[in-house]
N, C-alpha and C positions, 0 to 999 in steps of 0.2 A: 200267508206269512209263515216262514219257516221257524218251528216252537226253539227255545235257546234253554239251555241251563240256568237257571237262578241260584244256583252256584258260583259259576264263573264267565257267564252269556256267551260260552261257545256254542255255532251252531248241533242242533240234536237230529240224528238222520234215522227215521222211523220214529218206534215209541217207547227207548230202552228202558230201566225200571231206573238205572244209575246211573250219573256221568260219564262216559267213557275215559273222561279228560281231569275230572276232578275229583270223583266218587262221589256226589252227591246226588242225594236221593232225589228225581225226578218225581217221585209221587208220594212225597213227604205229607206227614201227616199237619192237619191246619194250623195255622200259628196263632201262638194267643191269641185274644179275641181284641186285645186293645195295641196289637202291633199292624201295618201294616200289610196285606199281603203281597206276596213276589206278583212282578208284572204290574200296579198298579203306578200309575205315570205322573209326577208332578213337575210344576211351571213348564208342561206340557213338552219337556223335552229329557227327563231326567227317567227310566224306567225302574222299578227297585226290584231290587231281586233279597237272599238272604239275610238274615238279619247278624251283623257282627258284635254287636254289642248292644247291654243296658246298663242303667245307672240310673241313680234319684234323680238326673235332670234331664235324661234325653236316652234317647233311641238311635243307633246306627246302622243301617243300613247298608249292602252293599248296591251297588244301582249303575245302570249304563247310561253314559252320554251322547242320546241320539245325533246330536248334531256333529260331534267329534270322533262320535266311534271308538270311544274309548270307558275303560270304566275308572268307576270314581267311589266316593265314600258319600254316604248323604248322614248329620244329625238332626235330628229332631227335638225340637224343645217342648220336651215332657217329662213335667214334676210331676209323679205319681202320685203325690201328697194334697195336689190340688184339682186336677183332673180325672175325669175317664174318656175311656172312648171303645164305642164293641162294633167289632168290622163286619159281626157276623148279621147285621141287621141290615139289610137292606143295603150292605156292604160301607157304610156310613164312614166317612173318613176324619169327620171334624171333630176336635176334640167340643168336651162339655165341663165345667167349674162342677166341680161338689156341691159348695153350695154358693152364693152371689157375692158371699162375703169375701170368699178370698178372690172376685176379681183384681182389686188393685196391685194387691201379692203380686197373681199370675202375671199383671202386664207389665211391674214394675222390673219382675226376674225375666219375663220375653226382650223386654227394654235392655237390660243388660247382658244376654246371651248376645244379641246383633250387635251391642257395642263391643263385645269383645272379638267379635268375630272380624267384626271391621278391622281391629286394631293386629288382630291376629293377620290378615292379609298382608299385610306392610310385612312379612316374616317372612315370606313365600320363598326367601334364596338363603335361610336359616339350614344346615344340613341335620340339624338335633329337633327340630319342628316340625310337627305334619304341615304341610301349608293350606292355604283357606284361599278356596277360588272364587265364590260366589255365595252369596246368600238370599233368601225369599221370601216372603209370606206367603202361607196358604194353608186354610184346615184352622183357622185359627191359632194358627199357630207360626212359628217361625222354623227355618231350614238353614242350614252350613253346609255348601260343597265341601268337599276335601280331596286332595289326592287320595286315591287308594296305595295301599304300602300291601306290597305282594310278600306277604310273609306271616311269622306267630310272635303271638306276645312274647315278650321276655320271659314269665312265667312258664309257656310252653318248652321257651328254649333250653331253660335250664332242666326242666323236665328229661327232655332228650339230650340232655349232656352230662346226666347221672345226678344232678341236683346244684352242681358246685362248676367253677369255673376258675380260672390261673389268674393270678393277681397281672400279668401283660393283657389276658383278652379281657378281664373287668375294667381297666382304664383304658383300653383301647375302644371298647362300647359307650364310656361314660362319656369320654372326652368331647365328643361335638355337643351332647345333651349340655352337657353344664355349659358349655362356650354359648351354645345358642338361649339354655335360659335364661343367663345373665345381662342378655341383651332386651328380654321379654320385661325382666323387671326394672329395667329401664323407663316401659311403660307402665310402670304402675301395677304390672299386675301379676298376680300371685296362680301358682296353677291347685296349690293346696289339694292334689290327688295323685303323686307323683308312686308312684307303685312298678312291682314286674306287669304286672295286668296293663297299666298304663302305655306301655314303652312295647313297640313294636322293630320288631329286628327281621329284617328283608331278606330276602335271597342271596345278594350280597354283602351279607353282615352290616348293615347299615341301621343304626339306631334311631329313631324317632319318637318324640316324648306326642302323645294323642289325649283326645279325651281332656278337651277345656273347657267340658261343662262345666264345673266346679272352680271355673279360675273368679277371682275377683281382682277389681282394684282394690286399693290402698294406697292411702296417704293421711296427713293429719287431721283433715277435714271432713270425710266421708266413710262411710263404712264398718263405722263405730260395730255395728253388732252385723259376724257373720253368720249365715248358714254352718250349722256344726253340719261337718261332713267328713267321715272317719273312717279312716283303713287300717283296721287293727293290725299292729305292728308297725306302721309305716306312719301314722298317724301322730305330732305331737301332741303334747300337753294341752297346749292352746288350742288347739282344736275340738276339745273337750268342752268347749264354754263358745255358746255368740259372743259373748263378751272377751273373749281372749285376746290376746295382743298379738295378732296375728301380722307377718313381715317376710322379708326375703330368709330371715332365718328357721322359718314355717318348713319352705322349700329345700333348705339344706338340710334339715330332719330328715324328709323322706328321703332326699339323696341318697345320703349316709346310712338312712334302713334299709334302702335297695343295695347298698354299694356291700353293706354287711350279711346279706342274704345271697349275694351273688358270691360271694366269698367263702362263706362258711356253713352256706347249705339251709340255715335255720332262720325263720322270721324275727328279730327283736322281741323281747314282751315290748307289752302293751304299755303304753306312758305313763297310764293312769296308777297303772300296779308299782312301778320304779318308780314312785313318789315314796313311798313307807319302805319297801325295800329294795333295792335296787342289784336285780340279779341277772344283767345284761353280762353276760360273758366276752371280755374283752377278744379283738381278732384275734390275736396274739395267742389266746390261748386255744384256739381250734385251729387257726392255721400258721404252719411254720414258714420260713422264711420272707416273711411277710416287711420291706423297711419299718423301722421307728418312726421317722416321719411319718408314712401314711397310719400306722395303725393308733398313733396318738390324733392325726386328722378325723380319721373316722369315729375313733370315741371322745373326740369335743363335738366334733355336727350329733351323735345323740345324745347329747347331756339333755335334761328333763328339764333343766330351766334353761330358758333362751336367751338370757343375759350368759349365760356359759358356754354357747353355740361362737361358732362363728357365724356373724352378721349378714353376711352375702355369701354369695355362691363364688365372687373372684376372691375373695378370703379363703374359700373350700379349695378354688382350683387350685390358688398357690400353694397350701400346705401340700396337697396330692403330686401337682404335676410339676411347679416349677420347683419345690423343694426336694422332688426326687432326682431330678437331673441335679442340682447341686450335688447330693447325695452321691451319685454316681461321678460327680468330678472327683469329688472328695475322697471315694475310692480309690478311683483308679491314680489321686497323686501320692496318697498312703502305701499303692502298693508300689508303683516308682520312687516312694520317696528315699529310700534307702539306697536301688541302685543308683537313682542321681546321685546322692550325697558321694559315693564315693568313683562314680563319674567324673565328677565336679574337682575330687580329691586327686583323680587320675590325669582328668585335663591339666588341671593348677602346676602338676609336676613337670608333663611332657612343653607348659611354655613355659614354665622356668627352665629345662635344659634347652630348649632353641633359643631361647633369649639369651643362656649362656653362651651356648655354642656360637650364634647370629653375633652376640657382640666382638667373642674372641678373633671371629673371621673378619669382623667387618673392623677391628683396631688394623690386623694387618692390612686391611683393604684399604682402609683410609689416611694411615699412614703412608704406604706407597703409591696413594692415588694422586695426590698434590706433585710428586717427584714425577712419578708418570707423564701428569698431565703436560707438566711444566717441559719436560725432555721433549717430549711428543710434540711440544708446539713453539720448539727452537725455530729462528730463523732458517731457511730454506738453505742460507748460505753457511750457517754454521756449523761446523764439525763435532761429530760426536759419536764416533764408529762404535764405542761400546754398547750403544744405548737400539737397540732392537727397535723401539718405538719410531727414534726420530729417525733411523735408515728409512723403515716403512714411509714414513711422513715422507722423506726426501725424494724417494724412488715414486710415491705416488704422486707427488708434485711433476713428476717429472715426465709422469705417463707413463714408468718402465714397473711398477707395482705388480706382483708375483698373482697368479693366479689364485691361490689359497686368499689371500689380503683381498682379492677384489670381491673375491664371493662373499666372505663376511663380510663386509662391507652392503653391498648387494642384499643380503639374511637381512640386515637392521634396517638399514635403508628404505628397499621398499617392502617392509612386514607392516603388519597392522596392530592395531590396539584392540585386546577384546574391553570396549567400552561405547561411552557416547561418541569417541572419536574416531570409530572404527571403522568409515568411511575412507579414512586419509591415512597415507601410510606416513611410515618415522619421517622421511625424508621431508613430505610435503609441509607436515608440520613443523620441524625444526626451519626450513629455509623461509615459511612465512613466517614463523617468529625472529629468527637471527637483522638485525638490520643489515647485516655485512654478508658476503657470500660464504654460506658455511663449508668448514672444512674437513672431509673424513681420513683415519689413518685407524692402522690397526697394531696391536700388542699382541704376543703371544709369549705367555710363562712357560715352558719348555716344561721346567722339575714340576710344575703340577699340573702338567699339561689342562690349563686354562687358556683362553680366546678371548679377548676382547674387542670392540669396534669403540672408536672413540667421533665424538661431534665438536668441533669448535666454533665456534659464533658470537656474535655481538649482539648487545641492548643496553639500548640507552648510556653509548662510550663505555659498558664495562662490557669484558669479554666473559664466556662461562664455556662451561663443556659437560659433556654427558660422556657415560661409562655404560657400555651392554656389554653383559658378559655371552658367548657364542657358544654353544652347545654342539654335540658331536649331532644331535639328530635335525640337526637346521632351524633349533628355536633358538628365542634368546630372551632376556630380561634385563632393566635398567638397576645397575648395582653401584651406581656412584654419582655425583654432577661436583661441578666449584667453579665459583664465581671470584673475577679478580686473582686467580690461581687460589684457591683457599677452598679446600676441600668442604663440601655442603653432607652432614651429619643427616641431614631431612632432607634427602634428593628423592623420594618420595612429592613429598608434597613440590618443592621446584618443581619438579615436573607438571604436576596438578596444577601450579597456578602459570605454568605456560599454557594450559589449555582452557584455562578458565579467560587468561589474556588474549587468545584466539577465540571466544566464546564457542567452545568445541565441547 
């Protein structure tokens, strides 16, 4: 069988001293006596290689999955407090009690590791959660697959990125962790070890909060006295005591120690000392440009009494994430708000001189447009050589209509509407709405060289007419109608309710 790294279980070609592929030391010196050794295989398909972590509850392991070909994370539930175990005996794998007394202890906390880990599966599509693939008994003891997360602790990261990090890449690390815990305590449970150590950041910048040995339930019924379990600086008040009133606002403590250490370089004191005096330096004063919003967020999640916290982690988000995008609306209408105002001030003027202008034009227009219409739609046999309009009328009646008169005519006729009725041209629509056979003629104002086409038609026994006015580039637009000969003021809307009347 071809020997692998227990570093990273890349194949090893000869007998090098060190990784090729990972630098790890191939003929590492023995590991403690009560962890584990690399290569040793459990529920006979998991092999363990490296050790990545310990803690008061457990042992993690990095380990290959024979049957998947893949590697994974293995924990181990081991309270040091109540066990041993020395591998160097006869290679012995099973854990041993101290003394007999604290079995119940031990199976009562094994009993609760596998609950949690159960509960922890249901998370597996969490992107701020390690996910939980499996778990086992063996050695007396119990086990938790995990993914492996191909990366360094947050602690590492900040290491290699000078100490401190940009208030964009500190919320942009945090934001799945808080989304996804919020939903953890949903289930009742609390992770109470939430630190840089805890929080694993991948290759591609990808956050995951690990290490739920130390999580517990909670709720009113159970759990009265917990495990003190304490990461100085990160650690609350209530943490200090089994008896503490331990909650989702537990969780937002560490949050906000991690969220202030990634920000400003330094770990919080300790909770226990900010009881007598409290000499936590606000963010504000080591980092600049930091919003009011979050930096007042981050010094309520470490206020010393938990009745001062915010309650939940979506209390936390909101101050952080959705009060900064407020914040940046709120900006950015502060920095618009003056040129709109006089935007606003510049519009207001330019439609009061077109409504001036539009009304001056539209009295002569409306005034000569009833006289217009009315000439224009004289009998065929009646004379009235003055009148330009009703020549046209007469002559187009007659079939002898000038070439210029027919193309405008032709322009409105068949043009289209840019709307819903923009299917049918002028024509189709006026002769479906007219009940009589509608009639076209044209005007033309010489002195202001203007162009009109005129419509006449019937509905419901009254007659009406439409006005386009004819453009030198072949457009045109409706600038007048009247019903009954009585010029229509809103020939806008006439229009509108002939096509609302064509359901168009």
């Amino acid at each position: 069988m071809q020997p692998v790294c227990y570093g990273c279980f890349a194949p090893l070609e000869g007998n090098p001293a060190v990784c090729p592929h990972c630098g790890y030391p191939v003929h590492a010196a023995a590991v403690e006596p009560h962890i584990l050794k690399p290569g040793t295989v459990l529920n006979q398909k998991y092999t363990l290689g490296k050790t990545l972590g310990e803690g008061g509850f457990g042992i993690t392991y990095l380990a290959w999955d024979n049957n998947m070909q893949t590697k994974i994370a293995i924990k181990e539930f081991y309270p040091a407090n109540l066990i041993k175990r020395d591998t160097t005996e006869r290679n012995d794998t099973q854990l041993y009690l101290l003394t007999q007394s604290l079995e119940a202890e031990f199976h009562a906390g094994m009993e609760r590791f596998v609950r949690e880990a159960s509960v922890l599966s249901k998370f597996f599509h969490l992107p701020g959660i390690v996910s939980v693939k499996d778990f086992f008994y063996e050695n007396k003891t119990a086990y938790i697959v995990m993914e492996y997360i191909d990366g360094i602790t947050l602690k590492e990261y900040l290491r290699q990125k000078g100490g401190t990090l940009s208030l964009d890449e500190t919320l942009k690390l945090m934001k799945p962790v808080m989304e996804s815990l919020a939903i953890v305590h949903k289930e009742k449970m609390l992770h109470r070890d939430i630190s840089p150590d805890n929080l694993m950041v991948s290759a591609d910048d990808q956050v995951k909060l690990i290490d739920f040995g130390s999580a517990r339930y909670y709720d009113l019924q159970s759990d009265k006295s917990m495990t003190v379990v304490l990461k100085h600086g990160y650690a609350p008040i209530e943490q200090y005591s089994a008896n503490g009133n331990q909650g989702t606002w537990t969780d937002v403590y560490s949050l906000c120690a991690t969220m202030y250490r990634m920000l400003t370089g330094k770990v919080p004191p300790e909770a226990i000392e900010r009881i007598r005096e409290d000499r936590l330096e606000p963010v504000g004063a080591r980092v600049k440009k930091v919003p009011a919003n979050i930096r007042t967020a981050i010094q309520k999640g470490l206020s010393v009494m938990p009745e001062h916290r915010q309650q939940t982690v979506e209390e936390l988000y909101h101050d952080i994430y959705i009060s900064r995008q407020d914040l940046k609306t709120e900006k950015r209408s502060r920095r618009y708000q003056s040129i709109n105002r006089l935007l606003i001030r510049l519009i207001i003027v330019l439609v009061l001189l077109i409504a001036l202008a539009a009304a001056w034009v539209k009295r002569d227009t409306l005034r000569d447009f009833g006289a217009r219409v009315r000439n224009g739609f004289a009998a065929a046999g009646e004379t009235n050589e003055a009148d330009a309009g009703a020549q046209a009328y007469r002559q187009m009646r007659a079939g002898a209509a000038d070439a210029s008169a027919q193309s405008d005519i032709a322009i409105v006729r068949d043009g289209k509407l840019n709307n819903a009725a923009q299917g049918y041209t002028v024509g189709e629509i006026l002769d479906r709405y007219s009940e009589t056979e509608g009639s076209w003629y044209t005007y033309e104002d010489s002195a202001a060289a203007q162009k009109y086409v005129y419509y006449e038609g019937e509905r419901d026994g009254a007659p009406f007419a439409l006005e386009f006015e004819v453009y030198a580039d072949d457009t045109f637009r409706l600038t007048g109608a009247s019903q009954n000969n009585t010029a229509l003021e809103r020939y806008a809307d006439f229009f509108q309710g002939i096509l609302d009347t064509l359901g168009l």
